[in-house]
ZAMARGU-4260 file (C-alpha; in steps of 0.2 Angstrom, whole numbers, plus 5000, padded with zeros to 4 digits):
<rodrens>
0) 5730/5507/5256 | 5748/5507/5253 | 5762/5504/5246 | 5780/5510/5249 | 5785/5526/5245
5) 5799/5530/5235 | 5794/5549/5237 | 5790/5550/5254 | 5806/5552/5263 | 5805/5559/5279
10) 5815/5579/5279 | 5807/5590/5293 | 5792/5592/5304 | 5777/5601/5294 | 5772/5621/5292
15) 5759/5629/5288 | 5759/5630/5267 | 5767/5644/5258 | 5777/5646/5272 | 5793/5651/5263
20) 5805/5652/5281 | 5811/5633/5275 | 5817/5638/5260 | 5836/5634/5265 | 5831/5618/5273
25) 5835/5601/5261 | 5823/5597/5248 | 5814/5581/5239 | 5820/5581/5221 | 5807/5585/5208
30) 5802/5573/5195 | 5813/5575/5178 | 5808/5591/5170 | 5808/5594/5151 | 5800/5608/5140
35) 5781/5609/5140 | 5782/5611/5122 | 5793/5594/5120 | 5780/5585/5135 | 5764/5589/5125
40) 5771/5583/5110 | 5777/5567/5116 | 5759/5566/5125 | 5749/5570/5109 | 5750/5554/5098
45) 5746/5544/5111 | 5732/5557/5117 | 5726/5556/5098 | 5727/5536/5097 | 5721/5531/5114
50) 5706/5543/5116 | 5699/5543/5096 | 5690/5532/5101 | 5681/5543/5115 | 5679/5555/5101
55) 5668/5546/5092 | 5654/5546/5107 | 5644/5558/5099 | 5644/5551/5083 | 5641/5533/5088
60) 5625/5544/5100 | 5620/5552/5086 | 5619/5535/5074 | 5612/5522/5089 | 5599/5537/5095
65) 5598/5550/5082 | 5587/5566/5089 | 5572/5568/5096 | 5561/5570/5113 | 5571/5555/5122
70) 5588/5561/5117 | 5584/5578/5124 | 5576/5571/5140 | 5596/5562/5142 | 5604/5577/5136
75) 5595/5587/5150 | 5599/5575/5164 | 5616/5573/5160 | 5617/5595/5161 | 5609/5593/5178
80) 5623/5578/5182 | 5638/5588/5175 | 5632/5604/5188 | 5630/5592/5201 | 5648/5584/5194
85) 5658/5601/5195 | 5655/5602/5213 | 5666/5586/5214 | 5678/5583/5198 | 5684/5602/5198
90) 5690/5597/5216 | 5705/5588/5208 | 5707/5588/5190 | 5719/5604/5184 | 5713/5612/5202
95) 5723/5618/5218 | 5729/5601/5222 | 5743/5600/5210 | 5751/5618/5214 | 5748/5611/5234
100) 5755/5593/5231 | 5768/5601/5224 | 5773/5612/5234 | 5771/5598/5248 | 5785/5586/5239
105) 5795/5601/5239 | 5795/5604/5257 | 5785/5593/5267 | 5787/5574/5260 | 5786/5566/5274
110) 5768/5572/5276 | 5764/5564/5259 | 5756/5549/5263 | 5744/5555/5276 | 5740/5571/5266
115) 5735/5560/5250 | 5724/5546/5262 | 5716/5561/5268 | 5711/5569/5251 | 5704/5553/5245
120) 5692/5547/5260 | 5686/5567/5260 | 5682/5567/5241 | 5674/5548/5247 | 5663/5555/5259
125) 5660/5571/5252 | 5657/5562/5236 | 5647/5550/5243 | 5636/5560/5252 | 5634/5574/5238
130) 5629/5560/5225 | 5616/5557/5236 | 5608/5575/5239 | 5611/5578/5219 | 5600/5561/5217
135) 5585/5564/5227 | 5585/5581/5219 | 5586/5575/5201 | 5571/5564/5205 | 5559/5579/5212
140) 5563/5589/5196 | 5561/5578/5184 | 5544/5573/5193 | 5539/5590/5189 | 5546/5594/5174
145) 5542/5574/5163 | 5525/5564/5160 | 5527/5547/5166 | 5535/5541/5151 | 5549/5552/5150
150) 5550/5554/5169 | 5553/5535/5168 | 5567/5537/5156 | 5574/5551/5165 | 5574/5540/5185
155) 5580/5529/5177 | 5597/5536/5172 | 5597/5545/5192 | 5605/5529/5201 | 5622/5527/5187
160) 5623/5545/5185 | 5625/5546/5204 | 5636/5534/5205 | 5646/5541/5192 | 5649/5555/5202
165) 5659/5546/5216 | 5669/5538/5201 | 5674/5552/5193 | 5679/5559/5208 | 5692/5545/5211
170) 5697/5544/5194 | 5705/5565/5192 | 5710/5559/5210 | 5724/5548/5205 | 5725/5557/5187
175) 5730/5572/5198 | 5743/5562/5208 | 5750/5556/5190 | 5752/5575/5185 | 5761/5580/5201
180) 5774/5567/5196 | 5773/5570/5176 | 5766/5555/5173 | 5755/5560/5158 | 5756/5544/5146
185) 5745/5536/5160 | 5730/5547/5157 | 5726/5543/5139 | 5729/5523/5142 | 5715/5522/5155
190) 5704/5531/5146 | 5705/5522/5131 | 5701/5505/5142 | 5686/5515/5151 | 5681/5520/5134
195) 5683/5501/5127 | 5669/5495/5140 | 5658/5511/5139 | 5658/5507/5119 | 5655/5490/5119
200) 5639/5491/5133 | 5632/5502/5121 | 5635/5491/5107 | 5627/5476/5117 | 5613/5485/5124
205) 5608/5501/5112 | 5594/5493/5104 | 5584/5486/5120 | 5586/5498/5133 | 5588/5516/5123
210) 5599/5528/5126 | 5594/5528/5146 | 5610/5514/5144 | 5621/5528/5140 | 5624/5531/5163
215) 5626/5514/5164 | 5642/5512/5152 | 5648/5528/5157 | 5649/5522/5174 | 5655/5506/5170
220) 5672/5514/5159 | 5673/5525/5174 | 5674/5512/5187 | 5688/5504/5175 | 5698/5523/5170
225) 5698/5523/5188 | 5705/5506/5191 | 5719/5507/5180 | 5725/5524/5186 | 5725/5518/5205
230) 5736/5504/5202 | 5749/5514/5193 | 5749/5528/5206 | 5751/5511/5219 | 5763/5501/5211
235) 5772/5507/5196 | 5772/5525/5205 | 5773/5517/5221 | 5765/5534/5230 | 5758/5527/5248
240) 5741/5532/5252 | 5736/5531/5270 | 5717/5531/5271 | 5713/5544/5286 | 5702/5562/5291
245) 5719/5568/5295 | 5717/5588/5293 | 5733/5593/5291 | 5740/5614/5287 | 5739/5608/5267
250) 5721/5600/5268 | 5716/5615/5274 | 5723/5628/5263 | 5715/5614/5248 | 5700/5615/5255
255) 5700/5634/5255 | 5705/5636/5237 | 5696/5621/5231 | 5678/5630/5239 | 5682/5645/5229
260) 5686/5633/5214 | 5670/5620/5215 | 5659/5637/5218 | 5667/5646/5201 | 5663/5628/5193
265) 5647/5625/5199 | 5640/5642/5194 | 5648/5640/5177 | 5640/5624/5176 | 5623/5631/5174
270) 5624/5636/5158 | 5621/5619/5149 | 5607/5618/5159 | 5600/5633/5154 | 5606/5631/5136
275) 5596/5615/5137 | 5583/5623/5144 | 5579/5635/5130 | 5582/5625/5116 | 5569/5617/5124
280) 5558/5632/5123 | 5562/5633/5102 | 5551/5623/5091 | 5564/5615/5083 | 5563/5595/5087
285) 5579/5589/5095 | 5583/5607/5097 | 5594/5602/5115 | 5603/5588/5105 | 5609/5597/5090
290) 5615/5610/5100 | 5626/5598/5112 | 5630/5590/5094 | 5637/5603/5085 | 5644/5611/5101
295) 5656/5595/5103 | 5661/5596/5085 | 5666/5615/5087 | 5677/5612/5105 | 5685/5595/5098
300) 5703/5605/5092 | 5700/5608/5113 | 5698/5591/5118 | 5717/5586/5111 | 5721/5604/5119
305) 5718/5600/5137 | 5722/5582/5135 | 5740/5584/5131 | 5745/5602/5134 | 5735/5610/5149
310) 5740/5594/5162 | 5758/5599/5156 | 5759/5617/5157 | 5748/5615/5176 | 5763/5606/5182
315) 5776/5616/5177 | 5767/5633/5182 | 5765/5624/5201 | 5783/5620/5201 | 5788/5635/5197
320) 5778/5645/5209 | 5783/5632/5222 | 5799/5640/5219 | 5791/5658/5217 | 5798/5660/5198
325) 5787/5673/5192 | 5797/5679/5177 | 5796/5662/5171 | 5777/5658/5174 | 5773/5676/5163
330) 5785/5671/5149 | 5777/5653/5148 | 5760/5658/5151 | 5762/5670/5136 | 5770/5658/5126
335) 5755/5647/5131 | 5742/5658/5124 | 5749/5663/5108 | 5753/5647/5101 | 5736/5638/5110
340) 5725/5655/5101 | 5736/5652/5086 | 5732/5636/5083 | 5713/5636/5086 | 5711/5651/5076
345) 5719/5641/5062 | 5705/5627/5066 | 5692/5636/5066 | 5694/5640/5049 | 5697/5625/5042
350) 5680/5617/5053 | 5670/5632/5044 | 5675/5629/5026 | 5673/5608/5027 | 5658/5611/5039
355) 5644/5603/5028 | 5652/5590/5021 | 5663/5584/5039 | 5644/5584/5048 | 5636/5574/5033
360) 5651/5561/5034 | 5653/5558/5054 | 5635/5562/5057 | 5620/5556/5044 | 5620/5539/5048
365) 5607/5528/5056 | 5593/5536/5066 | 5601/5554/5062 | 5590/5565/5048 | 5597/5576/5032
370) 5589/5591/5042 | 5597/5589/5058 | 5615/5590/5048 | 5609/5604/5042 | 5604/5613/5057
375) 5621/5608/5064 | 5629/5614/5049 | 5621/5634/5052 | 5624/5632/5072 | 5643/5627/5070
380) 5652/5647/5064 | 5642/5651/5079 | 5652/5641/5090 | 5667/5642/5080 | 5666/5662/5086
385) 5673/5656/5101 | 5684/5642/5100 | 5702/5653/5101 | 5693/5663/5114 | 5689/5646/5124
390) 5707/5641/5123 | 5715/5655/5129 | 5701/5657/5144 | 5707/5637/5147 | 5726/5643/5149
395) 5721/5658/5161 | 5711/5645/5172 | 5726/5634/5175 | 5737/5649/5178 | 5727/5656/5191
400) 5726/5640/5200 | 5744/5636/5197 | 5748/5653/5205 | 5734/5648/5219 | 5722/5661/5214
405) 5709/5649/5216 | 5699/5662/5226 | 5694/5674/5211 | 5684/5656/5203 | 5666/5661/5212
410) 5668/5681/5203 | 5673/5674/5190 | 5658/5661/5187 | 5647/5673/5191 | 5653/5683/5178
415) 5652/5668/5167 | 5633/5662/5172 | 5627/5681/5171 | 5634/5686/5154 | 5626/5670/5147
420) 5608/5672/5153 | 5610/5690/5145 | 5616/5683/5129 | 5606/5671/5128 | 5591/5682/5132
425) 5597/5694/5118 | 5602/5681/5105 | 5590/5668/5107 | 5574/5682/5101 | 5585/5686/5087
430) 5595/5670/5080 | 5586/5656/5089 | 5595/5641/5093 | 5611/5649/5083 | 5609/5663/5096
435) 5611/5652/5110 | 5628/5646/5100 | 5634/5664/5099 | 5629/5668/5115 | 5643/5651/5121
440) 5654/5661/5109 | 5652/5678/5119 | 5653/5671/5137 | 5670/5662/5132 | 5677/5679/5126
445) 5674/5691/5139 | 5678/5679/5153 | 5694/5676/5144 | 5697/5695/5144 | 5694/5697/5161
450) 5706/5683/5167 | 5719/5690/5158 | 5719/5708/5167 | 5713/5699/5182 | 5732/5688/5180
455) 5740/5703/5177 | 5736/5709/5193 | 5740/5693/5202 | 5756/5693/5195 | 5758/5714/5200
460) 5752/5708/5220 | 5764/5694/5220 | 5780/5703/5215 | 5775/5716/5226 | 5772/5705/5242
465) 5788/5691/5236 | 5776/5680/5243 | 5755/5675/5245 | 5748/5691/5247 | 5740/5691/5262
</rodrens>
């Protein structure tokens, strides 16, 4: 797989990473640089216009399959999926790769090639084989958890989600590639195309199969997401890509950071299974669903936000640590989380004055009921509580992996999974399923508190050392 490489000029025999003794030796020039604030908003109309329609997922779930006991048997499978899913998609998308690949086309170009053929036939084979552990697992606990009918419903969607696993995998593969070289108009464009199949399969086939279809379009606008991204990093990019199980100084270091990373990720990524798991526990029917319903309604101002501004500002905090410019990753990081905290405390507002009437517009319709709006109506200032919070913890993330701090990710899920089994614990006896809401709220807060000192100290080690601490 390749394809000439305009970026892959041969400069010096390869180091070991963050080796900063070549810093006199001649350098590949970096992509065209403007301000993050100028990027995002160039990004954001076509953010807004190509992925609306992924927006509307919930809503069009929410007509075709309304709430109830099948809806919350997908609901937990796709929480399983998504834990199984950290272990791979965090691997790439916004994770230690882009601060490595850029540091690489800084120093190292002539490696290029090799080093990206080797990241993809790992996440392949990693991918591949870790769909199919997360599979046969799937299917023993849904054997034990379902009577035959919902355990039908629930194997069913095992085989797509599995395979959706690898996809995803290879799709924030070659987004990531697209970041390094601030290509960020790409993203959006093949999503919107994934989303066009996803959306019609379910038109086609929502009333005969169920909502088990949903794996099976999602898979399918994955496959093409993925599609379209590959053959703009191939040809319009024209990035070579030399399929090996090379394990080069770089590979290594990503495989380090990315552990730590994928651990963090895969601990945070029990909550929705245990959110899902005690909504099942309430006697409210649909309990599961409504909570994932009005929790994708609350985080939507975040959806824009880490579509158009977070790729951006990760590419610009890797460059500049490539270059070890700290003064300038504190100012922009700063600036970062005032106006992004800024902004969604602003939206939170305006969600929790138009609540009830926005959820009875997008949402009663088709198979949904009066009283499920309702509910959604009560849970949502519950996850409003959060949303600024959530953005801010968003930023932090990317800064400490721009600044390849990757390693703090596991303490730092495990503060995450921990302080929501207590919340959850405390609030669901009291509130109920609006407990579980606020406990979302709670868990983004304190972990956004404690990245921030945590970044702080990062920052205070690096100017110390002038280099990686060792």
């Amino acid at each position: 797989m390749t394809a000439s490489g305009r970026a892959d000029a041969p400069e010096k025999p390869d180091s070991s990473p963050g080796d900063d003794a070549d810093a006199g030796a001649p350098v590949a020039p970096e992509p065209k640089r403007r301000s993050i604030a100028r990027t995002a908003l160039l990004v954001l109309p076509a953010q807004v216009g190509f992925r609306a329609l992924e927006a509307t997922l919930p809503l069009l779930y929410a007509f075709w399959f309304g709430r109830g006991h099948e809806t919350d048997v997908y609901y937990f499978a796709w929480a399983v999926f998504a834990f199984a899913g950290s272990l791979v998609f965090s691997m790439h998308q916004d994770s230690a790769l882009v601060p490595i690949l850029a540091e690489e086309r800084l120093r190292r170009p002539d490696g290029l090639a090799r080093l990206r053929g080797s990241l993809l036939a790992h996440t392949w084979l990693i991918g591949g084989a870790l769909a199919l552990l997360v599979g046969g697992g799937a299917l023993a606990w849904f054997r034990l958890r379902y009577d035959d009918a919902s355990f039908a419903s629930a194997a069913w969607m095992v085989p797509p989600f599995c395979l959706y696993l690898v996809a995803m995998s290879t799709r924030t593969f070659f987004s990531t590639l697209a970041v390094v070289e601030r290509q960020f108009f790409i993203q959006p464009i093949a999503s919107f195309l994934g989303m066009v199949v996803n959306v019609a399969i379910l038109a086609l086939s929502h009333a005969r199969v169920g909502i088990a279809i949903v794996p099976v379009a999602s898979l399918a606008g994955e496959i093409v997401a993925a599609a379209v991204l590959a053959s703009f990093a191939l040809r319009a990019l024209e990035l070579r890509i030399d399929l090996c199980f090379d394990r080069p100084p770089a590979l290594r270091a990503f495989a380090r950071l990315a552990s730590s990373e994928v651990g963090g990720g895969a601990v945070t990524r029990v909550n929705p299974v245990i959110d899902q798991l005690m909504a099942g526990l309430s006697s409210v029917a649909g309990g599961g669903t409504m909570l994932r319903y009005s929790g994708d309604v609350a985080l939507l101002p975040t959806s824009l936000l880490q579509a158009a501004l977070l790729p951006v500002l990760m590419s610009h905090l890797a460059d500049d640590y490539a270059r070890r410019d700290l003064a300038t990753i504190r100012r922009t990081v700063v600036k970062a989380l005032l106006s992004v905290c800024g902004l969604l405390l602003a939206a939170s507002v305006l969600l929790y004055f138009v609540r009830s009437p926005l959820l009875r517009l997008v949402f009663l319709h088709g198979a949904m009921d009066e009283a499920g709006v309702e509910r959604m109506a009560n849970l949502l200032p519950y996850h409003l509580v959060g949303l600024a919070p959530f953005g801010a913890l968003l930023v932090l993330a990317r800064a400490h992996v721009a600044t390849r701090n990757g390693a703090i990710m596991i303490s730092m899920g495990i503060l995450n999974a921990s302080s929501n089994l207590v919340f959850n614990l405390l609030f669901f006896q009291v509130l109920g399923l609006e407990g579980l809401a606020l406990s979302t709220s709670m868990v983004h807060t304190a972990v956004a508190v404690v990245f921030w000192f945590r970044f702080r100290a990062r920052l205070a080690r690096l100017e110390q050392h002038g280099a990686d601490p060792a």
